[in-house]
N, C-alpha and C positions, 0 to 999 in steps of 0.2 A: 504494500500500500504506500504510495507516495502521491506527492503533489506535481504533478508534470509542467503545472502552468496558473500562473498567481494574476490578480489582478486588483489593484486598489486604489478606493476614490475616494477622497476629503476624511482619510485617516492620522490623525495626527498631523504631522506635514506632509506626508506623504499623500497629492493632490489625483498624480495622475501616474499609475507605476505597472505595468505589463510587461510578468518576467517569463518565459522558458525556465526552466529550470532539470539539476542535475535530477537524477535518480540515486545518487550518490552524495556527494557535496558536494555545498552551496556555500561559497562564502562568502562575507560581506562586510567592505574594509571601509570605512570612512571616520571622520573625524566626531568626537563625543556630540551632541545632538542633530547630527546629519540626519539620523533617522534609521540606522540600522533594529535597533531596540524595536524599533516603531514597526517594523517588517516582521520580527518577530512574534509581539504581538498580535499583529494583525493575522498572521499562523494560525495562531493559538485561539483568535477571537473568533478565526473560520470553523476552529473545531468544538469549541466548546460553549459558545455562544455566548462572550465573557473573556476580560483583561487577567492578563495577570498580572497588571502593576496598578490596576486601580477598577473599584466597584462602580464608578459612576461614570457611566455611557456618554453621558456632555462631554467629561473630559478626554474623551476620544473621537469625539468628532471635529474636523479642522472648525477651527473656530470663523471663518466666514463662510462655513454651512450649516445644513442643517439636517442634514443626514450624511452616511459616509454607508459606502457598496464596497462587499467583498465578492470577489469571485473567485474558483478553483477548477479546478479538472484535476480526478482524481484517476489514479489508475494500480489496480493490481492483477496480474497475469494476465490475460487475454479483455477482463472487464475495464468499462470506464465510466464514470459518474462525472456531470456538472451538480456543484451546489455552489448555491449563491445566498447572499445573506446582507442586507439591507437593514441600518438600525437610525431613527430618528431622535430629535432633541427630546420630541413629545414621550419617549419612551418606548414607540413603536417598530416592531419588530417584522419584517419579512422574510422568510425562509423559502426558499425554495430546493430541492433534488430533483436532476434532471428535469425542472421544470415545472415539476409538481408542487404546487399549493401544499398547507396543511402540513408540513414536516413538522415534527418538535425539533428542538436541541439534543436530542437526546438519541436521533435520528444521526445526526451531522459526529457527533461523538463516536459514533460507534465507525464510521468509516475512517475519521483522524484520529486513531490512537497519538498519543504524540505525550511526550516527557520534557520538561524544560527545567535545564542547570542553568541558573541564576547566582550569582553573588548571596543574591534576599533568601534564596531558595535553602538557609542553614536555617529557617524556623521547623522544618523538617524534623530537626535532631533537638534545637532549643528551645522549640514553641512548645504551644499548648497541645493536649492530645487531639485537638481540632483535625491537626497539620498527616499527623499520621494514620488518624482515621480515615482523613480521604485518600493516603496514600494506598491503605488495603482498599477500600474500596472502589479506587480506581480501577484497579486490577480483578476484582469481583467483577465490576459492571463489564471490562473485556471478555472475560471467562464466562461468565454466565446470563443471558438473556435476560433471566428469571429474576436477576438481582435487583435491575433497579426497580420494577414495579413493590418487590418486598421490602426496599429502603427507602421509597417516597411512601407506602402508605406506612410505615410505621413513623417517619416523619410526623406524617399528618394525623395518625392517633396520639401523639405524645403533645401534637398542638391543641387539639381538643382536650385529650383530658388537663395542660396544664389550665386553660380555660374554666373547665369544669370546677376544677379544686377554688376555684373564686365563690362558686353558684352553691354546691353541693351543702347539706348541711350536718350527712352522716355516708360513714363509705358505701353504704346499700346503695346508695344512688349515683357512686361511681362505679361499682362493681363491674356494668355489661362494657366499662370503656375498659375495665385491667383484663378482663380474660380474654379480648381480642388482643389487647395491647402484648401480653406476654407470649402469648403464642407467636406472634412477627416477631417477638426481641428474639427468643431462641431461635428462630428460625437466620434470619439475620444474621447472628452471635455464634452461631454455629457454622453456617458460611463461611464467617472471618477466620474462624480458630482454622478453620480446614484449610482456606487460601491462605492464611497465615504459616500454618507449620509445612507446607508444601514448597513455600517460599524459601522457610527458612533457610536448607543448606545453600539454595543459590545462593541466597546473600552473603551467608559464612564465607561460600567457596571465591565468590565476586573480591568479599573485603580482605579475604589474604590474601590476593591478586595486588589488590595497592595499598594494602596497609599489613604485609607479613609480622611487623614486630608486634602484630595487638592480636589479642584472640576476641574478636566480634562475636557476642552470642544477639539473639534477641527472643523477646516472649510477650505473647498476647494475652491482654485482661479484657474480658472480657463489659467492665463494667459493673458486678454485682461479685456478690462471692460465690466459686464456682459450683459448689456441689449443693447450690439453694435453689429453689423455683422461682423464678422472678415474679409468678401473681402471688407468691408468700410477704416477699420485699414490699412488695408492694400493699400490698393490706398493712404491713405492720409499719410502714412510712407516713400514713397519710395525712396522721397531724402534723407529722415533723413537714412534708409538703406541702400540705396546705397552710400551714403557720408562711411557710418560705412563697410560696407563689407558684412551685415549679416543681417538676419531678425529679429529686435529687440522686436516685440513683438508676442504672439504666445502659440499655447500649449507646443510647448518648453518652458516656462518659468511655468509652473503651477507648484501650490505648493501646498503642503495638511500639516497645519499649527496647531499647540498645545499649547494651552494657559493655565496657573493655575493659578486658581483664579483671571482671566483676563488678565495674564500679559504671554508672551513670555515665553516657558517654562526652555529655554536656560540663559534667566535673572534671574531665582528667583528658580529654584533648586536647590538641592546640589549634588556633581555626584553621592553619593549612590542613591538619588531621580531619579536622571536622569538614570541612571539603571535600575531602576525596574518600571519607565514607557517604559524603549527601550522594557523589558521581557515585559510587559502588552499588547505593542501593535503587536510582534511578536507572541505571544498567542493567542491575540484576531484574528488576522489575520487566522492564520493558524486552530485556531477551530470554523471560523465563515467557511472556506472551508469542512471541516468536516459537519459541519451540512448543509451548502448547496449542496452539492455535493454526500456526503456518501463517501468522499476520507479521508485517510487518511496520516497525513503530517510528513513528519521527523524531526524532531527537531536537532543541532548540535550545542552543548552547551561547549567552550571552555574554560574552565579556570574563568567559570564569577559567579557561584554561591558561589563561597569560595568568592568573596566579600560583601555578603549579609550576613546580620544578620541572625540567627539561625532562627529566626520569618518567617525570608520573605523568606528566603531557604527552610523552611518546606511548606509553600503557594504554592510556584512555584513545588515543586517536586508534590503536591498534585493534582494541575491544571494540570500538566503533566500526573499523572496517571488516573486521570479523565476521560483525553481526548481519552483514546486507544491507544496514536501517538506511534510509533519507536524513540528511544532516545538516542544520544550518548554525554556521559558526560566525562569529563576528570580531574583529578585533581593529584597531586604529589604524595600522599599518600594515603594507607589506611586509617589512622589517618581520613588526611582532609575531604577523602568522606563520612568518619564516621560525622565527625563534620558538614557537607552540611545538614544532615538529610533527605538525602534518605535511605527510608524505603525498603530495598532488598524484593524480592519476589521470589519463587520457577523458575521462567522461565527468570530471572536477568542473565547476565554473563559479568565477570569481565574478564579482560586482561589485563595483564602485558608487559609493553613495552618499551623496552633497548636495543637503539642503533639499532632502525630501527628492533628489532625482538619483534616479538608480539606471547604470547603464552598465552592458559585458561588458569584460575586460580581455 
């Protein structure tokens, strides 16, 4: 699966930009707010319907517009998909596949797998277990169809009943919201543990790959405590919730947690450390889909391998070309990408990009 052919209108500065593109990598060399960042996103906003550098849609529409249009041509093996995708100031959304009305996001998601190493992208390992939760379930909604219908409607039972806990004025009358609600949590919760311990050794085998002097473990919680029934938790919480406003315990709280050489990995790395475990586990992620799947993931690589050592920059470009994936890499200079130690290949294509214009090189 990759993106053969890009197109972008009144996206950041990026006004008017129609690329070809590698099936391999893609690079894109320009000066700090030329706009590279801004291509990337605009990747990222084709597949997921959403920034990764910011919540509010205004802030990505060139500002003397009032809408901004993506377009893509997708292709894997002998298939090809147009999707297009159109967002306005008013909030308004147009989707289109292959032409067809009526898509969701969720639609556009499932044909751009895609992973992005960022600088920001260490809340991963030192954020909240927000960061990680979506990281398993990222890789659940690839792997399984079934998943996200089971993760938006337990979403949406845990919106109601925190609702409910304002109204209610004994648990009998929350009751028929927990015995649906718990049946999706395990269901869900059990998902995870499965795509979680499945993962596991990739990641171990990934992080002694570029980090051999640490022993990487990791272990998933699931949220509650394990050998409980969560409609039990949940009866015996409900003053303690309803005093709070909110369902305090739950698969909303699971975490999927990394430890080196026992300890927290957030305590005892250094950020170059903590770096090249975020690349190990977006790697491992993304080519553990590859071989389960036979799909192929895009990778969007912004500004983060010029902070890695020569050693561990030539590792990652190499696990890159290993894997088959689509790649788009950025860096200031010629120079710098030279210094990154990526190895150029006959089907490579570079892009120079100044002030919102992107032309080959």
């Amino acid at each position: 699966m990759s993106l053969s052919r890009l197109i972008i209108n009144n996206f950041r500065n990026l006004t008017a930009v129609d690329l070809e593109l590698s099936h391999g990598f893609n690079f894109l060399i320009g000066e700090n707010g030329s706009g590279k960042t801004s291509l990337l996103e605009a990747i990222f906003y084709l597949g997921h319907g959403r920034s990764f550098k910011s919540h509010i849609s205004n802030r990505v529409i060139n500002y003397e517009r009032d809408h901004f249009v993506l377009f893509g041509r997708v292709e894997e093996a002998k298939h090809e998909w147009s999707v297009g995708l159109q967002k306005t100031r008013q909030g308004d959304t147009t989707l289109k596949i292959n032409g067809e009305d009526g898509k969701k996001i969720s639609d556009l998601a499932h044909l751009l797998p895609m992973q992005v190493i960022t600088p920001e992208g260490l809340t991963l390992l030192n954020g909240g277990p927000t960061y990680r939760r979506a990281f398993l379930d990222w890789g659940l909604f690839h792997q399984h169809n079934e998943f996200y219908n089971h993760w938006a409607n337990l979403k949406r039972l845990l919106k109601q009943r925190n609702a409910a806990l304002a109204q209610v004025r004994n648990y009998a009358e929350l009751r028929p919201w927990d015995i649906e609600l718990a049946k999706l949590a395990h269901l869900v919760s059990d998902m995870r543990a499965v795509y979680a311990e499945a993962l596991r050794p990739e990641i171990e085998k990934t992080c002694q790959f570029f980090l051999p002097e640490l022993e990487i473990t990791v272990s998933f919680h699931q949220g509650w405590e394990k050998e409980s029934e969560y409609s039990e938790i949940l009866m015996q919480g409900f003053e303690r919730d309803r005093t709070v406003g909110y369902t305090m315990v739950g698969p909303q709280k699971a975490d999927f947690r990394f430890r080196a050489n026992g300890l927290p990995v957030e305590d005892v790395l250094s950020r170059g450390q903590l770096k090249l475990l975020m690349c190990a586990l977006r790697l491992a992620q993304g080519e553990y889909l590859i071989t389960q799947k036979s799909r192929q993931c895009l990778f969007l690589i912004d500004d983060f391998a010029s902070e890695l050592d020569p050693t561990k920059r030539a590792l990652l470009a190499e696990r890159l070309r290993q894997s088959g994936s689509q790649v788009f890499v950025t860096a200031i200079t010629q120079d710098q990408l030279n210094q990154m130690h990526w190895q150029g290949q006959q089907s490579d294509k570079r892009f120079s990009v100044t002030q919102g214009k992107i032309v080959l090189l």
